[in-house]
C-alpha positions in Angstrom: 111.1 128.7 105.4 110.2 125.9 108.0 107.1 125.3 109.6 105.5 127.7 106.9 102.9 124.7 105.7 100.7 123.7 108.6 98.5 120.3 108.8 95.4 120.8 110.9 94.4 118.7 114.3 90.8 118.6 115.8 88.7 118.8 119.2 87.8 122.4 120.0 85.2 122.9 122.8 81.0 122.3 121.6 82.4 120.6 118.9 82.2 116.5 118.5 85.2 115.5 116.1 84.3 112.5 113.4 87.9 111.4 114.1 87.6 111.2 110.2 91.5 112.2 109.7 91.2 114.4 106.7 92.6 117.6 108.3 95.7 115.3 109.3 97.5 115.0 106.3 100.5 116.6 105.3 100.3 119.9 103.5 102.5 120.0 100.0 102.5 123.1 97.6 100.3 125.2 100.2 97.7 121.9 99.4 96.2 119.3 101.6 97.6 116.3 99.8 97.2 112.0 100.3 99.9 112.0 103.0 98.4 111.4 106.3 100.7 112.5 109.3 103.1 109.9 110.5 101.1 110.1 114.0 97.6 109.5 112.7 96.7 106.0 113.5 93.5 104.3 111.5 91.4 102.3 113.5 89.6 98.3 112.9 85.8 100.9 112.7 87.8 103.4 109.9 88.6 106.3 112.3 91.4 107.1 113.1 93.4 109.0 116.3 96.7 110.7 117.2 99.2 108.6 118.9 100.8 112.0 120.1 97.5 114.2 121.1 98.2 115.7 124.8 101.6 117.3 122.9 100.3 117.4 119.6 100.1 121.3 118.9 103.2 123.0 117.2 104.6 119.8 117.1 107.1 119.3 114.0 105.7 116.6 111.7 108.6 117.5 108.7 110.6 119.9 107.6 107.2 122.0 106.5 104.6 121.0 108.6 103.6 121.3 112.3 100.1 120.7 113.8 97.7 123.3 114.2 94.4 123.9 115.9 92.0 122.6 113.1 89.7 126.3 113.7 92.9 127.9 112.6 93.4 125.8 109.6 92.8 127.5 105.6 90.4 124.8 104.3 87.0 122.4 105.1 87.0 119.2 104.7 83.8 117.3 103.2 81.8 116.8 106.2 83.8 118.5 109.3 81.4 119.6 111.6 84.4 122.5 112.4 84.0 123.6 108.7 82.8 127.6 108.5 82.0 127.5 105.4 84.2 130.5 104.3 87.1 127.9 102.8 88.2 125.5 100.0 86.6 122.5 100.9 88.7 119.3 100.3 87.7 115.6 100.6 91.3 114.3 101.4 92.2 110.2 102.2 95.1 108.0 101.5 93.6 107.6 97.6 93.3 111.1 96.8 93.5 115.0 98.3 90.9 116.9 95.7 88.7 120.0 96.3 85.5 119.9 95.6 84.2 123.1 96.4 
């Protein structure tokens, strides 16, 4: 059953990224959840980055979770621009991992 949870990773073409990290935490129970991956950095402005990006994709984060493009991901996040608006929406950080919508 590995790799059958997937956490999501951003920058698609057109798109501008808020290098927010809410698509980069872990996935638990088929749920975005308050673990960030162990490769998303947070930066002195509150943005973060991935200290592994050119080799990021597929890449195994745990024993459930590899990184995804974020288009291919099954939720939103509150205030994505790559959200489509079809999805759970989820506002997820390091205090809490809620859907609100």
């Amino acid at each position: 059953m590995s790799f059958d949870r997937q956490v999501q990773v951003f920058l698609e073409p057109g798109i501008t990224c808020k290098n927010c990290g809410q698509c980069c935490h872990l996935l638990v129970n088929d749920e975005p959840s308050k673990i960030p991956c162990k490769h998303l950095l947070r930066q002195s402005d509150d943005t973060t980055r991935c200290n592994i990006y050119t080799n990021r994709l597929s890449t195994p984060l745990d024993s459930w979770n590899r990184c995804i493009l974020r288009k291919d991901s099954e939720f939103d996040y509150e205030g994505c621009p790559y959200n489509t608006g079809d999805k759970p929406v989820y506002r997820t950080n390091e205090i809490e991992a809620k859907r609100i919508k």
